[in-house]
Rosetta silent file (secondary structure, phi, psi, omega in degrees, C-alpha in Angstrom):
SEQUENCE: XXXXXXXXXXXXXXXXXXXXXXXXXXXXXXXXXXXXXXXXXXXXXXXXXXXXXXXXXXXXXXXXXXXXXXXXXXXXXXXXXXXXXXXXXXXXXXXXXXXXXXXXXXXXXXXXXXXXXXXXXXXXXXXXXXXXXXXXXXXXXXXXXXXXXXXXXXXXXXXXXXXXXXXXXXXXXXXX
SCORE:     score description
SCORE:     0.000 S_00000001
   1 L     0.000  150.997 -167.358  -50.219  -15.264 -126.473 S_00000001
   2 L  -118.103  126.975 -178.921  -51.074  -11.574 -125.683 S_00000001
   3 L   -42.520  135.393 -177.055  -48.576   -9.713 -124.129 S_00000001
   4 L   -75.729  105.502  177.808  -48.934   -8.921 -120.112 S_00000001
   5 L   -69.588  165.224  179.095  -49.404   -4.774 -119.893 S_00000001
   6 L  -140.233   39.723  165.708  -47.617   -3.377 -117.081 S_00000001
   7 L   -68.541  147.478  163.922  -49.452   -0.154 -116.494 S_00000001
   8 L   -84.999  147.382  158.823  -49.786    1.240 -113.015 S_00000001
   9 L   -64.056  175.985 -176.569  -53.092    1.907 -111.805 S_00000001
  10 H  -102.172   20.611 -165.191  -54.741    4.609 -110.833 S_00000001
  11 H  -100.758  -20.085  165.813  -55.487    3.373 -107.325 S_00000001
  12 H   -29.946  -51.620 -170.649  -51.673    2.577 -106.820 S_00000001
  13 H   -68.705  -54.545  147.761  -51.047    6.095 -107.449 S_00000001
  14 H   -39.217  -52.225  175.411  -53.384    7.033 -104.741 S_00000001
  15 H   -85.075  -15.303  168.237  -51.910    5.199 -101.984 S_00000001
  16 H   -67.632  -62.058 -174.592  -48.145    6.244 -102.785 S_00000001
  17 H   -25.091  -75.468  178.083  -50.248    9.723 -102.625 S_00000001
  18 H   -75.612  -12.887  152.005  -51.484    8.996  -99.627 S_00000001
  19 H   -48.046  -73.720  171.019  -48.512    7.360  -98.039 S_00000001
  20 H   -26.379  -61.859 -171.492  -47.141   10.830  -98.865 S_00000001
  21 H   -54.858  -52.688 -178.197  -49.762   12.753  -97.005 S_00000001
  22 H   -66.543  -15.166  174.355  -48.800   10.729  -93.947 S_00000001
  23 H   -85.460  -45.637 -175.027  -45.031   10.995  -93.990 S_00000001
  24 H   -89.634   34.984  125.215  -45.507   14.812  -94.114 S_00000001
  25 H   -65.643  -35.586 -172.579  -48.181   15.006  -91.253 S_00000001
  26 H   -93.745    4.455  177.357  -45.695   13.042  -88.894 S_00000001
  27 H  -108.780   -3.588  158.364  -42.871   15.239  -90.165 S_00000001
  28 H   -51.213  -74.287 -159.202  -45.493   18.458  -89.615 S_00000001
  29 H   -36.201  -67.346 -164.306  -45.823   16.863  -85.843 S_00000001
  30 L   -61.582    9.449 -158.777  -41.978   17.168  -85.496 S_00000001
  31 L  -126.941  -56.912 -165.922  -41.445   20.579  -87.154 S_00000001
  32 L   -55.676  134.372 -176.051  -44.412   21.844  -84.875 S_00000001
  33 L   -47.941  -24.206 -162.819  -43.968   24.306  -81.547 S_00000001
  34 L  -119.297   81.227  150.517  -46.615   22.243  -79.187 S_00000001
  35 L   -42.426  -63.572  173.536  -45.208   18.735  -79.028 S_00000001
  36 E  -123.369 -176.633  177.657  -46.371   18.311  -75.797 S_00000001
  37 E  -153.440  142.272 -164.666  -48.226   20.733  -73.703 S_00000001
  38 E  -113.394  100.959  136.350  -48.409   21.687  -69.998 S_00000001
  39 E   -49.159  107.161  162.361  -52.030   22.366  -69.179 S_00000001
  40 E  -140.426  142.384  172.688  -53.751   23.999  -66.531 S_00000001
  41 L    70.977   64.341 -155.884  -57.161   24.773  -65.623 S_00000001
  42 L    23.196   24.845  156.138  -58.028   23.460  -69.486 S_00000001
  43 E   -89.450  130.296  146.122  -55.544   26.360  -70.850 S_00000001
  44 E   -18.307   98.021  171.650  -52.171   25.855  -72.672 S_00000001
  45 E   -91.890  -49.519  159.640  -49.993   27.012  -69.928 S_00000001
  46 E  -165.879  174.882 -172.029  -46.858   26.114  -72.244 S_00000001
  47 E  -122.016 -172.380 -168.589  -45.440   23.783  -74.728 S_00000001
  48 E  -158.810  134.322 -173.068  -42.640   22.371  -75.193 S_00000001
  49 L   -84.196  160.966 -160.114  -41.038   21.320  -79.183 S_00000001
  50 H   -76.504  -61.556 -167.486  -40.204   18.050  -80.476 S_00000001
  51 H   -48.407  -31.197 -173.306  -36.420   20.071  -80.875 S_00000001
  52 H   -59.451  -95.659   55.695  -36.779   21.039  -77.256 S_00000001
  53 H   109.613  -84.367  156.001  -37.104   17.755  -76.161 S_00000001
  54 H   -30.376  -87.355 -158.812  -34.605   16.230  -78.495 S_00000001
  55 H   -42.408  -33.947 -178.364  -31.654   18.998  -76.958 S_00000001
  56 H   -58.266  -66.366  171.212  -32.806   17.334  -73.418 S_00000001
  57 H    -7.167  -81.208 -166.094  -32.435   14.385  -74.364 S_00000001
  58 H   -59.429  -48.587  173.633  -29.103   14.743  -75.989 S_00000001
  59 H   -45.840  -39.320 -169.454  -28.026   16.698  -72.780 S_00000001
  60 H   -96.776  -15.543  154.737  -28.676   14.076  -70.121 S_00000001
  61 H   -84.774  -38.362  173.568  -27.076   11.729  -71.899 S_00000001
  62 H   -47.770  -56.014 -176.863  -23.997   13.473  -72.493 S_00000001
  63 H   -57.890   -6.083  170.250  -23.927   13.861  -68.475 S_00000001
  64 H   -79.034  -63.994  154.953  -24.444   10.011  -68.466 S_00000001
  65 H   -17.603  -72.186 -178.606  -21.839    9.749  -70.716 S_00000001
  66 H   -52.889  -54.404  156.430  -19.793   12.279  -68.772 S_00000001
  67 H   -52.064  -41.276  147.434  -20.329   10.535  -65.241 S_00000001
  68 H   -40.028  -67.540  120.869  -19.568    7.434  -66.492 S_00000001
  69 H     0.933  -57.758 -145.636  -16.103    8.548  -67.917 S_00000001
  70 L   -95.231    4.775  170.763  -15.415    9.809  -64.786 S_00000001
  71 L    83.072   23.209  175.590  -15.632    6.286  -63.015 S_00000001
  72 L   -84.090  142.615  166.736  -19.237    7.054  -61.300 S_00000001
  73 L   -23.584  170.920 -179.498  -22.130    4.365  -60.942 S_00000001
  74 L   -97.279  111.877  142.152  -24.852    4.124  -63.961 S_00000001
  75 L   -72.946  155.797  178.532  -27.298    6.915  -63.159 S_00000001
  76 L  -152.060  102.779  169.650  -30.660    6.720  -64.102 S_00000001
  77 L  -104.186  161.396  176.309  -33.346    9.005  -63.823 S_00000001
  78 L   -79.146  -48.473 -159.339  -36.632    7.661  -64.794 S_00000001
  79 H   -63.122  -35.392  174.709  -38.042   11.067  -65.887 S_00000001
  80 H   -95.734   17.473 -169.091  -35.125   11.295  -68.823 S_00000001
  81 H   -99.732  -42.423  158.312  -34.685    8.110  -69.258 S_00000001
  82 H   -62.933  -52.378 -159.220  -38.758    7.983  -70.992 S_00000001
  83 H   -47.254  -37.926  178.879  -37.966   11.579  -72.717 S_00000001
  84 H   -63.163  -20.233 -177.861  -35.326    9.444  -74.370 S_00000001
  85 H   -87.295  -49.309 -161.149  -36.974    6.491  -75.316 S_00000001
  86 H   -65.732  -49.062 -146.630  -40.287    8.837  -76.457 S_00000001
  87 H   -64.377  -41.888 -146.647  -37.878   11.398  -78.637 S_00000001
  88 H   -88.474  -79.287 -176.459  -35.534    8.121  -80.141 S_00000001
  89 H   -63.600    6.584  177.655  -38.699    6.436  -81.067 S_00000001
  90 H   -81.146  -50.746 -168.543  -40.224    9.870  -82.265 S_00000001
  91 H   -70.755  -72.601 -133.615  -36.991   10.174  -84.628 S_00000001
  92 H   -65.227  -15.876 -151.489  -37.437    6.195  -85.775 S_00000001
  93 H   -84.864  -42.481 -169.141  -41.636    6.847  -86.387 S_00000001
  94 H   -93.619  -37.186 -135.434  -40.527    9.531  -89.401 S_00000001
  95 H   -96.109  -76.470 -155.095  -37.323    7.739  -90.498 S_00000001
  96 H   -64.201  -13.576  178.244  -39.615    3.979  -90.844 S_00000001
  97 H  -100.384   -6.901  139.143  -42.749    6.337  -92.480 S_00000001
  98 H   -91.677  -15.129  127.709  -40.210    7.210  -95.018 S_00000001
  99 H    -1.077  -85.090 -172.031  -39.333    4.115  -95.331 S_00000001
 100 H   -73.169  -40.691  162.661  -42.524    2.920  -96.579 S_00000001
 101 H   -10.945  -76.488 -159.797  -42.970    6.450  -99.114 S_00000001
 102 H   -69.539  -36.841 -160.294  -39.884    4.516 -101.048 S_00000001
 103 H   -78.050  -27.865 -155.248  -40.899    0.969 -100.361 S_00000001
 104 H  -102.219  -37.760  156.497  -44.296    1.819 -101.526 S_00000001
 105 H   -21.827  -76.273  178.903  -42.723    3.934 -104.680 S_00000001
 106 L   -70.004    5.788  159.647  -40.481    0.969 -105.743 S_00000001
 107 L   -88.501  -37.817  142.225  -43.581   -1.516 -105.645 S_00000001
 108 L    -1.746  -75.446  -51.063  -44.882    0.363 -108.278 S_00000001
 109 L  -168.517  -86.549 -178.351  -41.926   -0.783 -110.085 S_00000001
 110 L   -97.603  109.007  167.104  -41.349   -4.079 -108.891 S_00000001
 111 L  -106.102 -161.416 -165.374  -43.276   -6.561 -108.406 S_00000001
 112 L    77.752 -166.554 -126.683  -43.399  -10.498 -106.491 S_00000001
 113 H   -81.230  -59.066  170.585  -43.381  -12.464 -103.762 S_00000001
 114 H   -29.006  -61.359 -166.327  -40.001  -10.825 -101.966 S_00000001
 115 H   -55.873  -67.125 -132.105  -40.447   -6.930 -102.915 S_00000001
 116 H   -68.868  -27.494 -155.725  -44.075   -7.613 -101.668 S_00000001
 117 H   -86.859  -37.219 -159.521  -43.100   -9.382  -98.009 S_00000001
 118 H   -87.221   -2.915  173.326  -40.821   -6.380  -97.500 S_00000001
 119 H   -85.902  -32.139 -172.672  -43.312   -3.629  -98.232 S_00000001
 120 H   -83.476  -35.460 -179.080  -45.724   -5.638  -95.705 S_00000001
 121 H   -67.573  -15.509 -151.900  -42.444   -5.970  -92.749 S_00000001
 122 H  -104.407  -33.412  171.428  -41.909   -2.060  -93.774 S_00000001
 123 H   -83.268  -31.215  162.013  -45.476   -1.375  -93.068 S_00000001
 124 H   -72.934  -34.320 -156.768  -46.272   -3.291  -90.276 S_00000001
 125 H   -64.347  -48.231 -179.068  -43.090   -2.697  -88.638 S_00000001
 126 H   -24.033  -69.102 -154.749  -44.034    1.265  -89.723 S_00000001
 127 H   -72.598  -71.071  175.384  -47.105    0.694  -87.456 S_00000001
 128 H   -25.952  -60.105 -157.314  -45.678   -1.052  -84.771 S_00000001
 129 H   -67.332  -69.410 -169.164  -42.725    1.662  -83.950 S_00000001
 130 H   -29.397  -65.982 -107.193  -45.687    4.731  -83.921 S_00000001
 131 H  -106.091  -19.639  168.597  -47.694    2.586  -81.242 S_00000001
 132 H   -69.892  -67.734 -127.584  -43.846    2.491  -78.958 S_00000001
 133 H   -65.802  -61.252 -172.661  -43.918    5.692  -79.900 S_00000001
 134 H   -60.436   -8.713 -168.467  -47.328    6.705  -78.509 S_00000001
 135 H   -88.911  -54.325 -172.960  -46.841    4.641  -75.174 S_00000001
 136 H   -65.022  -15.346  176.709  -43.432    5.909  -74.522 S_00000001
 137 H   -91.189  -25.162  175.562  -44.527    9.348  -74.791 S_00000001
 138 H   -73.433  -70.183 -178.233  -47.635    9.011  -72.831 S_00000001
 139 H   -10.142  -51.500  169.794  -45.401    6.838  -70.233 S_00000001
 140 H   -57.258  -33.129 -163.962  -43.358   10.230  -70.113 S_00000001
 141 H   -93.491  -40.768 -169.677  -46.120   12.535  -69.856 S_00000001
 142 H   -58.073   10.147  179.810  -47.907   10.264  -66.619 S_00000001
 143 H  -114.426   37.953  164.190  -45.008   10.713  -64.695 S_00000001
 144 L   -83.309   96.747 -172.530  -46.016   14.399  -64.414 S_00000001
 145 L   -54.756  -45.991  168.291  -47.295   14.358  -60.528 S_00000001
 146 L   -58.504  -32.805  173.961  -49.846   16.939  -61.637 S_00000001
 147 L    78.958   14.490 -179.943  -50.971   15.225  -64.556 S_00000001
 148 L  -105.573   29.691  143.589  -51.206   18.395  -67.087 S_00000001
 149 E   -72.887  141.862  178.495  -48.577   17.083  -69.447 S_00000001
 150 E  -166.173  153.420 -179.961  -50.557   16.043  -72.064 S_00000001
 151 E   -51.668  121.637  145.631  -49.962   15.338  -76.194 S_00000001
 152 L   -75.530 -149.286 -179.215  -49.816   18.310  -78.348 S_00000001
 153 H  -117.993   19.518  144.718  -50.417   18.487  -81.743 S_00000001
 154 H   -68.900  -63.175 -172.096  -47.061   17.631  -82.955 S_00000001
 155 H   -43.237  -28.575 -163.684  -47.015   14.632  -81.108 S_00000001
 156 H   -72.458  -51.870 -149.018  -50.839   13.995  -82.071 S_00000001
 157 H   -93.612   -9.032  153.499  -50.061   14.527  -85.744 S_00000001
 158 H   -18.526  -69.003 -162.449  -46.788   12.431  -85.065 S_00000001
 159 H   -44.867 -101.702  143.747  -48.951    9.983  -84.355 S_00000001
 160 H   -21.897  -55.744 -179.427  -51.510    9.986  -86.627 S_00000001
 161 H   -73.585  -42.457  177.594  -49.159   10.093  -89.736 S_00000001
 162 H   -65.112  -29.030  173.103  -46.892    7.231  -88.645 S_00000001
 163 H   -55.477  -71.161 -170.609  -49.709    4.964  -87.817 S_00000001
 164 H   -72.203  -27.953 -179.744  -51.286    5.833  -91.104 S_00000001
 165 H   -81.167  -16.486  176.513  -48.513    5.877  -93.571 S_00000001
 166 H   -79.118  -71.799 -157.718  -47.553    1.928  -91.988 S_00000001
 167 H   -49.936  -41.871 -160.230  -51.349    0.932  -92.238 S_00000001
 168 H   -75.782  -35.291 -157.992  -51.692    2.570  -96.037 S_00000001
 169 H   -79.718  -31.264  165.862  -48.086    0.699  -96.990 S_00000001
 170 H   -77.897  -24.734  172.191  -49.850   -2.621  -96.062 S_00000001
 171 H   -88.195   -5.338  157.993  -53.263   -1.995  -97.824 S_00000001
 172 H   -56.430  -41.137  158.797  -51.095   -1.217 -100.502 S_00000001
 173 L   -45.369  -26.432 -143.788  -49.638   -4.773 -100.564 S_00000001
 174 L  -115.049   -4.424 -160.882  -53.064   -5.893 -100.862 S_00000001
 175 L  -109.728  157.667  179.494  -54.696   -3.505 -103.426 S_00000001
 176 L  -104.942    0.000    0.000  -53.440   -3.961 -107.438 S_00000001
């Protein structure tokens, strides 16, 4: 009987590669000054940062928090109530696109029928959370009465990377 080699290929090595390029494009988006952007008259009028964003967030909930405490009704505004949903699924879109980076690492590694289901749930899932991601943040920027909120190119590259490092973690299941 002739022994089974267990070399990696070289196209493996390529798609952890490119799983790589895509976790640091969507962690570029989040590092970058123009998350979003407030357009007018097709100029940048200002941006606004993924950290930016984030600190809002984290603010209006504390006063939810805080209000709450204090024996008042459940407040709700709609306008922070999407920033929170886009930045909390902005956070889970890099967290689940490192995810697959390791998942796609260790398959290297390991192979069968388990390791294999959970690199395809890690990758789909991967892909799923970006596509919340992209809704809840447009859902945030339409409720801009003016309508010149619009994606920047953190959000864009956000986007782009999370999408792609979930899709590459599944053709990865499929390629030897």
């Amino acid at each position: 009987m002739a022994k089974k080699s267990s070399k990696i290929s070289v196209v493996s090595i390529v798609m952890v590669a490119l799983v790589a390029v895509f976790l640091v494009l969507g962690i570029v988006g989040v590092c970058v000054d123009e998350y979003l952007k407030v357009e007018v008259a097709d100029k940048t009028a200002s941006t606004a940062s993924f950290e930016e964003l984030t600190d809002i967030s984290e603010a209006y909930q504390d006063f939810k928090s805080e209000l709450k405490g204090a024996g008042a009704e459940d407040v709700t505004v709609e306008y922070a109530d999407k920033l929170s949903a886009a930045v909390a699924f902005g956070y889970l879109a890099v967290i689940f696109s490192a995810v697959c980076l390791v998942m796609v690492i260790l398959s290297l590694f390991f192979q069968g029928g388990l390791w294999g289901l959970l690199t395809l749930i890690a990758g789909i899932a991967t892909v799923v959370i970006a596509i919340i991601m992209i809704s809840t943040t447009s859902a945030y920027c339409a409720l801009d009465p003016t309508e010149t909120l619009k994606f920047g190119a953190g959000a864009i590259l956000l986007a782009v990377g999370s999408i792609g490092a979930g899709a590459a973690t599944v053709v990865k299941k499929f390629v030897k």
